[in-house]
C-alpha positions in Angstrom: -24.2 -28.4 -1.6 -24.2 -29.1 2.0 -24.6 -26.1 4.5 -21.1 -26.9 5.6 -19.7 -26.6 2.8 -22.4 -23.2 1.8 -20.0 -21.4 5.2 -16.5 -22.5 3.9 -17.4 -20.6 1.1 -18.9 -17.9 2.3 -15.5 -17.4 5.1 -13.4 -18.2 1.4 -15.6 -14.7 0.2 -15.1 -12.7 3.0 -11.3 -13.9 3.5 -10.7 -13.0 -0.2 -12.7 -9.6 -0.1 -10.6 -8.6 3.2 -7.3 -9.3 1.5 -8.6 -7.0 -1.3 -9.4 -4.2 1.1 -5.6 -4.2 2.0 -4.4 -4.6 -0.9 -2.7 -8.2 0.0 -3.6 -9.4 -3.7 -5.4 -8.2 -6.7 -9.0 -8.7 -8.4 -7.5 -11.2 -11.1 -5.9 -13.0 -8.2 -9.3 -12.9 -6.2 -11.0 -14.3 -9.6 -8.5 -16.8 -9.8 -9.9 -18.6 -6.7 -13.5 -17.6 -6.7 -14.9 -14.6 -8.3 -15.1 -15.9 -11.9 -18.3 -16.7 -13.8 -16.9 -20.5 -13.9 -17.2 -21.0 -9.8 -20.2 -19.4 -10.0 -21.9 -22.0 -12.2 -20.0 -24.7 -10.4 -22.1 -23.4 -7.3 -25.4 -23.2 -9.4 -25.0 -26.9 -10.7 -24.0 -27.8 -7.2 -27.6 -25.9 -5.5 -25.4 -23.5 -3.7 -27.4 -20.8 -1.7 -28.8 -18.6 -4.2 -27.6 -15.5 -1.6 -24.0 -17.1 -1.9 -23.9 -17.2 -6.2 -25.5 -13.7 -6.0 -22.3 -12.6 -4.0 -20.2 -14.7 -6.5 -21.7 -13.1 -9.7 -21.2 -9.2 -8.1 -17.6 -10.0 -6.8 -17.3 -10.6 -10.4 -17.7 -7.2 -11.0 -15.2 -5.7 -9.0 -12.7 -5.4 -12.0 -15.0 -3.9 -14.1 -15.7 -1.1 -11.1 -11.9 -0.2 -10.5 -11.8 0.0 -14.2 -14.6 2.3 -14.2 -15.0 3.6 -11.3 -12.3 3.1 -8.8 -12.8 5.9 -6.1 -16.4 3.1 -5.8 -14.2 0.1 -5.4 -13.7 0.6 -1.9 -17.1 1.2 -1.1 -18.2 -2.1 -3.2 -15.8 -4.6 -1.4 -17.2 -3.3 2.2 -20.8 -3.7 0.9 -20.0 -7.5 -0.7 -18.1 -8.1 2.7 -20.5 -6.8 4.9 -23.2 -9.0 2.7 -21.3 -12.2 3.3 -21.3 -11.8 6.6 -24.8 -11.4 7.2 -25.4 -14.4 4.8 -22.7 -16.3 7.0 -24.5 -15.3 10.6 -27.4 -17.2 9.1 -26.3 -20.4 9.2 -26.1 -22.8 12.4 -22.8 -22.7 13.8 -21.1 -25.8 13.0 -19.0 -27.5 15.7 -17.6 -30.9 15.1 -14.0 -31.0 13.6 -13.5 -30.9 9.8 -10.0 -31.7 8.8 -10.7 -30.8 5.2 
């Protein structure tokens, strides 16, 4: 996986863990697009960024932890937001056009 492609996913994460935080859609919804054990061996087959499948697989979580332990759940999607973000600030800023 290119490092281009490595960002979109990471802004994907972080776009998916704000709408969580304001309760725009749910943690099933959020697993439908990313957070599922299947995308996260998509990115292992595909040599994702081991930082970015570590994110994956713990967003993958976040069901079980408002299940369990919901007055955390708040606390964990900050954490895996403010993870992503530091992952994100690590790549080169990209700045030719990408219609995709």
């Amino acid at each position: 996986m290119n490092k281009i492609e490595e960002k979109k996913v990471l802004i994907k994460i972080i776009g998916i863990l704000e709408s969580l935080s304001y309760n725009a859609i749910t943690i099933p919804e959020g697993e439908k697009y990313i957070f599922s054990p299947k995308f996260s061996k998509r990115l292992i087959d595909m040599n994702c960024n081991k930082n970015i499948i570590d994110i994956v697989e713990e967003c993958c979580e976040l069901e079980d932890i408002e299940s369990l332990i919901p007055e955390k759940l708040d606390q964990n999607i900050n954490s895996l937001k403010l993870k992503s973000i530091e992952v994100l600030k690590s790549y080169d800023k990209f700045d030719s056009r990408d219609w995709n």
